[in-house]
N, CA, C and O atoms as a GROMACS GRO file, in nm:
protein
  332
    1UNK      N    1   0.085  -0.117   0.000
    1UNK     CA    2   0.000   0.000   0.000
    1UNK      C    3   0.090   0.123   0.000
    1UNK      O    4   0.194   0.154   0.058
    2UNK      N    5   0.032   0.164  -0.062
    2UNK     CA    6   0.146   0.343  -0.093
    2UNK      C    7   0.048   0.425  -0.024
    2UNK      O    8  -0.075   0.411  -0.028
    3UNK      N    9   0.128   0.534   0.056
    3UNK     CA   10   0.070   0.640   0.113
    3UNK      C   11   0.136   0.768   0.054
    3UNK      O   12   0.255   0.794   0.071
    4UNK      N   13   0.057   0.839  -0.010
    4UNK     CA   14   0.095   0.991  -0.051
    4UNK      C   15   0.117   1.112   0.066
    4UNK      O   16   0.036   1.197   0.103
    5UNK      N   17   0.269   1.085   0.112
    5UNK     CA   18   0.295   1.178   0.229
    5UNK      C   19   0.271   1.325   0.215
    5UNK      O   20   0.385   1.358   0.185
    6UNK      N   21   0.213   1.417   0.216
    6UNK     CA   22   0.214   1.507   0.116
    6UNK      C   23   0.359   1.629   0.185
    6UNK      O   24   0.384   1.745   0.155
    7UNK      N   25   0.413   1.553   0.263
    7UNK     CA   26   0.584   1.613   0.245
    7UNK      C   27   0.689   1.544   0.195
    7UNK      O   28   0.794   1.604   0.216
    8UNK      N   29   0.701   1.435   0.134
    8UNK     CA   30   0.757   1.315   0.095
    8UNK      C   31   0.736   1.272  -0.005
    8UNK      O   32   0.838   1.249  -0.070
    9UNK      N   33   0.636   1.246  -0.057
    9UNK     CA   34   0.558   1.216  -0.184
    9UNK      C   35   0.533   1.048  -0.163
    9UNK      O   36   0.499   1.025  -0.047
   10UNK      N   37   0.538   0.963  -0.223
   10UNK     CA   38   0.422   0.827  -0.226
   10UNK      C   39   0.582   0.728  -0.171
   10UNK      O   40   0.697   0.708  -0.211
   11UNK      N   41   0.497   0.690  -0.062
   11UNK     CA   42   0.585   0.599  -0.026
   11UNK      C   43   0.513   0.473   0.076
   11UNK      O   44   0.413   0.501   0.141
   12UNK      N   45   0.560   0.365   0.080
   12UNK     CA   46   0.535   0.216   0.100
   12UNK      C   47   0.477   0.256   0.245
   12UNK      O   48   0.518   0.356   0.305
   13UNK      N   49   0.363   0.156   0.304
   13UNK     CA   50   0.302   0.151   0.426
   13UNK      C   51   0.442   0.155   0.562
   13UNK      O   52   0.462   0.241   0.648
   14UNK      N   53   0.526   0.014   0.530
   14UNK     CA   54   0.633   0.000   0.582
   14UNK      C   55   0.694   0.132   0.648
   14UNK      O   56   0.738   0.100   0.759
   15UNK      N   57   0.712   0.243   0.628
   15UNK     CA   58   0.788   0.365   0.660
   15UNK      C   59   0.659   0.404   0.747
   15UNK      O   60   0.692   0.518   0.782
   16UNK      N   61   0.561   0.388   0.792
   16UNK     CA   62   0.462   0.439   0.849
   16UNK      C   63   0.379   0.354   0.987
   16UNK      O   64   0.312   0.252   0.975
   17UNK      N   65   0.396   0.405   1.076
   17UNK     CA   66   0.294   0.351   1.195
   17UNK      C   67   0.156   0.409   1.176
   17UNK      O   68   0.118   0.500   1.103
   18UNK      N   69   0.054   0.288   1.311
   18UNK     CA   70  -0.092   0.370   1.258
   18UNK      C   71  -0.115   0.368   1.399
   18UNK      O   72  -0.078   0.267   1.460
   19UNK      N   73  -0.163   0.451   1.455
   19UNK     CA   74  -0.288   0.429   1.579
   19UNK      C   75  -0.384   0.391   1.570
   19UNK      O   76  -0.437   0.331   1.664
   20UNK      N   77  -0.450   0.412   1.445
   20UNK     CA   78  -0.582   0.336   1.396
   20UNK      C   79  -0.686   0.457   1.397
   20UNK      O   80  -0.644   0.567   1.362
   21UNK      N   81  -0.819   0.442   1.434
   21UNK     CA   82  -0.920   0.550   1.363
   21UNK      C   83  -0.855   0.692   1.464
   21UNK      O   84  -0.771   0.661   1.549
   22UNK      N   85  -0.884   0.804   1.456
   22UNK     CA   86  -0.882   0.877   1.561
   22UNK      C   87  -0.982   0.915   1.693
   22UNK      O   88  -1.102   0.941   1.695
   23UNK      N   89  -0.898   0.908   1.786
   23UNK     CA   90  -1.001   0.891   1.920
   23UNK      C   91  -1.102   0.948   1.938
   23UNK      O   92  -1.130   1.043   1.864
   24UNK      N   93  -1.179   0.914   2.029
   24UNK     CA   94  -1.322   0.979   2.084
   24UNK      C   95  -1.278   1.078   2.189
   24UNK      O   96  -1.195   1.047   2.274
   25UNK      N   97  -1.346   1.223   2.181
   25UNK     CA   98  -1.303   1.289   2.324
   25UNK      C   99  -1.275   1.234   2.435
   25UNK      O  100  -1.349   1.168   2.508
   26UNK      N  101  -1.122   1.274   2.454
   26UNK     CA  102  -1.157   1.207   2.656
   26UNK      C  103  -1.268   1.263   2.764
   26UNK      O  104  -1.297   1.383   2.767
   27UNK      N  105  -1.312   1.189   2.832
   27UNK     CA  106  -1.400   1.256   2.908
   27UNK      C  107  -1.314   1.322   3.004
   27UNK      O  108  -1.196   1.312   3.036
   28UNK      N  109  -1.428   1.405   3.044
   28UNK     CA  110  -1.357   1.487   3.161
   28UNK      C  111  -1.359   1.421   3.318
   28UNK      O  112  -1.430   1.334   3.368
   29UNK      N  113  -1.229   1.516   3.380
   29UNK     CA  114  -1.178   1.392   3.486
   29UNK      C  115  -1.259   1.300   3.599
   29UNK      O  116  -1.236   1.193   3.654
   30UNK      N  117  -1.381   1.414   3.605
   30UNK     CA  118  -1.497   1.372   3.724
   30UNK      C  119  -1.640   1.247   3.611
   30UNK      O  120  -1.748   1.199   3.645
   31UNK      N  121  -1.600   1.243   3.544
   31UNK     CA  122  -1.728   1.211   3.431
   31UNK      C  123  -1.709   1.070   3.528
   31UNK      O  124  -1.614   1.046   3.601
   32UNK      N  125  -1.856   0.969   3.500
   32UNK     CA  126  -1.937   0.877   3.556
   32UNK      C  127  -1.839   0.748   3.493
   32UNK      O  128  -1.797   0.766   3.378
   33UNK      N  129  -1.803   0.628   3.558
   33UNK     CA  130  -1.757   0.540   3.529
   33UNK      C  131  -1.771   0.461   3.391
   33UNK      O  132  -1.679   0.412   3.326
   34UNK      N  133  -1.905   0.461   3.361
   34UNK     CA  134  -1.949   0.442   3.245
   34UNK      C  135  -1.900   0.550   3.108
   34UNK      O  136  -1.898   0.531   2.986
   35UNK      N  137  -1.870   0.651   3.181
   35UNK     CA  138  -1.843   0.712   3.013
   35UNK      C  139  -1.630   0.736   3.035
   35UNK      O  140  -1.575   0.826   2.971
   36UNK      N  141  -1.572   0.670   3.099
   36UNK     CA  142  -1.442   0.591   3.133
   36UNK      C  143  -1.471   0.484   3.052
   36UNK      O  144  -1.456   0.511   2.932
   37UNK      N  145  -1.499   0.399   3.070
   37UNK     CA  146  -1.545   0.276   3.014
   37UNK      C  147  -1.566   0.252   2.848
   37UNK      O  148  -1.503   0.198   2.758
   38UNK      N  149  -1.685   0.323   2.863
   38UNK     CA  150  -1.691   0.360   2.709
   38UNK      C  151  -1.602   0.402   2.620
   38UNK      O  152  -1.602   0.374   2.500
   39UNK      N  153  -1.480   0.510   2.710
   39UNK     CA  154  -1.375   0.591   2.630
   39UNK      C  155  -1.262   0.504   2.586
   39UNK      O  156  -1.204   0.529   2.480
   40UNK      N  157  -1.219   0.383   2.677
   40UNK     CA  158  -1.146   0.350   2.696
   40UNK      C  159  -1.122   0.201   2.615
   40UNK      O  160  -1.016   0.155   2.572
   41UNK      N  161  -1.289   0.130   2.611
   41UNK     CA  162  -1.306   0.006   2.559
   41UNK      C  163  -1.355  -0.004   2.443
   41UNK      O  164  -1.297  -0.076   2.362
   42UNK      N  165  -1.461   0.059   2.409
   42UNK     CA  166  -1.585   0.089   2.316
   42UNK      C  167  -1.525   0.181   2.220
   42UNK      O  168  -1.500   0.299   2.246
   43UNK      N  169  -1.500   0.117   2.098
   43UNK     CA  170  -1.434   0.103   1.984
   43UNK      C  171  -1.518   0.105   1.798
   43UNK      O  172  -1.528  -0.004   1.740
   44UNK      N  173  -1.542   0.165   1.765
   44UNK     CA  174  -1.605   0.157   1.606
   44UNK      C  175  -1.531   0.080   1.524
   44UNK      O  176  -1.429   0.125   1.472
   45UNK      N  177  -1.573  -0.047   1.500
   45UNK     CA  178  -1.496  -0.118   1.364
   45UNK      C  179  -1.570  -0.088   1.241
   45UNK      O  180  -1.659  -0.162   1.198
   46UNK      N  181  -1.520   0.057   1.167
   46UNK     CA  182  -1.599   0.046   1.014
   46UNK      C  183  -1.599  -0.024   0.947
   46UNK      O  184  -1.516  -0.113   0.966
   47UNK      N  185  -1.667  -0.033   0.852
   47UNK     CA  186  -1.638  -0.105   0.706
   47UNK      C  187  -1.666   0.001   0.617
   47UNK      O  188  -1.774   0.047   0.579
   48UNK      N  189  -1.510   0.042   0.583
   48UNK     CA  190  -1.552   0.158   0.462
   48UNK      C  191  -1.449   0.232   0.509
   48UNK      O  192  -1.338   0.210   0.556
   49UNK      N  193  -1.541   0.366   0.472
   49UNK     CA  194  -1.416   0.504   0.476
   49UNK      C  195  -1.414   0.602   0.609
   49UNK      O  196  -1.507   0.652   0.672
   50UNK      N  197  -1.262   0.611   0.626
   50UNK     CA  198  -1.298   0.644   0.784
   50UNK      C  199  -1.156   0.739   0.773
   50UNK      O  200  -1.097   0.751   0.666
   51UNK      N  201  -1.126   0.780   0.853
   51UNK     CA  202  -1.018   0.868   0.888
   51UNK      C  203  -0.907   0.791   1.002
   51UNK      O  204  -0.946   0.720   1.094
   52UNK      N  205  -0.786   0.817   0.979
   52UNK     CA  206  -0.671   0.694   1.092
   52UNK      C  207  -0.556   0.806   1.096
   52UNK      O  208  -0.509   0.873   1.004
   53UNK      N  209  -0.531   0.803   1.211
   53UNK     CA  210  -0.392   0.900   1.238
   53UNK      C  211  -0.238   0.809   1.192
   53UNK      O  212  -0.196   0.717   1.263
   54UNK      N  213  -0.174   0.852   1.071
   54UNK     CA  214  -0.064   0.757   1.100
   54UNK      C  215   0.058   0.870   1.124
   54UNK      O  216   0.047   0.992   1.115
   55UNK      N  217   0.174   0.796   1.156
   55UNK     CA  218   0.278   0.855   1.149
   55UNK      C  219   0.394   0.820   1.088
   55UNK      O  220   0.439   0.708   1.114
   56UNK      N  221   0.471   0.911   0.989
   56UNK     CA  222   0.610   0.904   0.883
   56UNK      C  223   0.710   0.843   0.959
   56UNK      O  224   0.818   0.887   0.919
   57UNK      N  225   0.724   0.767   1.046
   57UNK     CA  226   0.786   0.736   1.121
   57UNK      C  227   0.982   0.730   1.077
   57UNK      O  228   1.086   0.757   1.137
   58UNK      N  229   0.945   0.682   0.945
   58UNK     CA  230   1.097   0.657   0.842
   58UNK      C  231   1.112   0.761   0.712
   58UNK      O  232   1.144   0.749   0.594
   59UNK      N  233   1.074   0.860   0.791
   59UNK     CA  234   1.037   0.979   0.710
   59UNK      C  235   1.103   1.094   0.765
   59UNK      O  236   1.218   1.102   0.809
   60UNK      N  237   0.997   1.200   0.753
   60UNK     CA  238   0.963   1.360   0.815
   60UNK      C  239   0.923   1.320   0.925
   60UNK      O  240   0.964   1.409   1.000
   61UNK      N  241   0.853   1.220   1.008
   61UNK     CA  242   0.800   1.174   1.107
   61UNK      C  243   0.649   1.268   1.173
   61UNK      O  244   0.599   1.285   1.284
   62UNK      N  245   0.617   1.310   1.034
   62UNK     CA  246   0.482   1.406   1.053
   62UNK      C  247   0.382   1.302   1.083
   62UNK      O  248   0.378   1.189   1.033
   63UNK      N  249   0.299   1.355   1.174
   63UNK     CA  250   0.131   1.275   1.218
   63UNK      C  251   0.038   1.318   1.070
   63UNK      O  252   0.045   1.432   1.025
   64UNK      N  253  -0.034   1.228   1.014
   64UNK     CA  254  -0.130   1.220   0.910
   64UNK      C  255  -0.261   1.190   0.938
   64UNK      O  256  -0.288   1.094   1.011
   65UNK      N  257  -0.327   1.242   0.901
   65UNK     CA  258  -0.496   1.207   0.858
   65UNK      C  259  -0.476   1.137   0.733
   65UNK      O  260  -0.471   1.186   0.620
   66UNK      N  261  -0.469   1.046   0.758
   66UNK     CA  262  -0.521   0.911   0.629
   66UNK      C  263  -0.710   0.828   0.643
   66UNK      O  264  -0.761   0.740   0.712
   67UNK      N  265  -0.756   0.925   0.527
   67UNK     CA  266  -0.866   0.883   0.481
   67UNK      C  267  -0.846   0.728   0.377
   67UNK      O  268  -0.784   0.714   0.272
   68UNK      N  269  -0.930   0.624   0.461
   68UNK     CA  270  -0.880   0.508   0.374
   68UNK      C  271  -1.050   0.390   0.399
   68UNK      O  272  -1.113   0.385   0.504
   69UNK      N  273  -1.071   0.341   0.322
   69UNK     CA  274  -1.173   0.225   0.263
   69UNK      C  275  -1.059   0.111   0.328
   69UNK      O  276  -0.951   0.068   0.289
   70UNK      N  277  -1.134   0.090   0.433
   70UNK     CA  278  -1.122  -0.015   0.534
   70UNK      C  279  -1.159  -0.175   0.459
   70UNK      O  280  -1.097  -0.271   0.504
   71UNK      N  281  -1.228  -0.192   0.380
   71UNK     CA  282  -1.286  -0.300   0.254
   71UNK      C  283  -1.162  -0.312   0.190
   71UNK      O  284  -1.107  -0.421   0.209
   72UNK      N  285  -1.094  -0.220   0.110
   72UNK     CA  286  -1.040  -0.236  -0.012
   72UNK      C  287  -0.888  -0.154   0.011
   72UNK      O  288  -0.810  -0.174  -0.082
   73UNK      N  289  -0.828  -0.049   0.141
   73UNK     CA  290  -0.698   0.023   0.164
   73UNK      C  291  -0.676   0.104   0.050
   73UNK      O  292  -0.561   0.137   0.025
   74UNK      N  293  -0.798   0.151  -0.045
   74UNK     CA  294  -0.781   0.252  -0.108
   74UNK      C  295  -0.781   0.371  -0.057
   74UNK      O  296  -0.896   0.387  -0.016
   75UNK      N  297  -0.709   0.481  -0.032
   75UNK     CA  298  -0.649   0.571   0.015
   75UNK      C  299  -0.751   0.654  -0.065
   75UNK      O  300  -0.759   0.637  -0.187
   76UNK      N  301  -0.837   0.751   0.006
   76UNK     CA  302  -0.895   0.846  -0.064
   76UNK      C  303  -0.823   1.019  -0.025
   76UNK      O  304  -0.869   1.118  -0.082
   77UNK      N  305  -0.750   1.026   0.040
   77UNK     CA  306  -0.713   1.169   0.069
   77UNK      C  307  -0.613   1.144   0.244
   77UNK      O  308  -0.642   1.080   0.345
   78UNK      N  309  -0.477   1.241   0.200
   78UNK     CA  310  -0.429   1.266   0.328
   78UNK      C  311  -0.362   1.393   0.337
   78UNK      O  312  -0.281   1.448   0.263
   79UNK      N  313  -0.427   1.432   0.465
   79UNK     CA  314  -0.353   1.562   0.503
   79UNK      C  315  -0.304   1.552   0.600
   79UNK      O  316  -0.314   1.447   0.664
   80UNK      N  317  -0.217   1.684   0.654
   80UNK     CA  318  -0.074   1.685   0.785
   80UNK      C  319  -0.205   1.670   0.908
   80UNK      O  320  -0.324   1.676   0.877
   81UNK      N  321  -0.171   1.654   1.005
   81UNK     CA  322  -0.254   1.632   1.107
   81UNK      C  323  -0.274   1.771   1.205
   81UNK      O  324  -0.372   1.800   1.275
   82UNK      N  325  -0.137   1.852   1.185
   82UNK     CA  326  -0.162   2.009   1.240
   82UNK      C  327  -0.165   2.084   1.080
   82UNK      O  328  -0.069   2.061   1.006
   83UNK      N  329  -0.238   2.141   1.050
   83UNK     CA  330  -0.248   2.264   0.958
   83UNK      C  331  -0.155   2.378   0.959
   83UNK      O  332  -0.171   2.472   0.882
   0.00000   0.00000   0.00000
């Protein structure tokens, strides 16, 4: 899978770590056990197109928004993760 670094230009998955989708707000520190729980366990597995933080790791080592089809790892769009 090629990722279009857009400081780097197209390069192999391999050079890249993922965290996977990007997180859900943390709750705030007093919030009810249940929404801990939720933050912490409770997880969205798409099927399809979703947004994933990776990082250039063997690169620029910039954080990415990689828009990608979870079905098929067709890459629809990535931008830097700070603007």
């Amino acid at each position: 899978m090629l990722i279009p670094c857009p400081f780097c230009g197209p390069r192999g998955s391999a050079e890249f770590s993922t965290v996977g989708s990007k997180p859900p707000p943390r709750p705030v520190p007093d919030a009810p056990p249940e929404a801990w729980h939720d933050y912490v366990n409770i997880r969205d597995n798409p099927a399809g197109v979703h947004e994933e933080l990776w990082q250039h790791v063997h690169g620029c080592r910039q954080w990415l928004v990689v828009t990608r089809d979870t079905r098929s790892h067709a890459i629809a769009a990535v931008k830097a993760a700070r603007p």
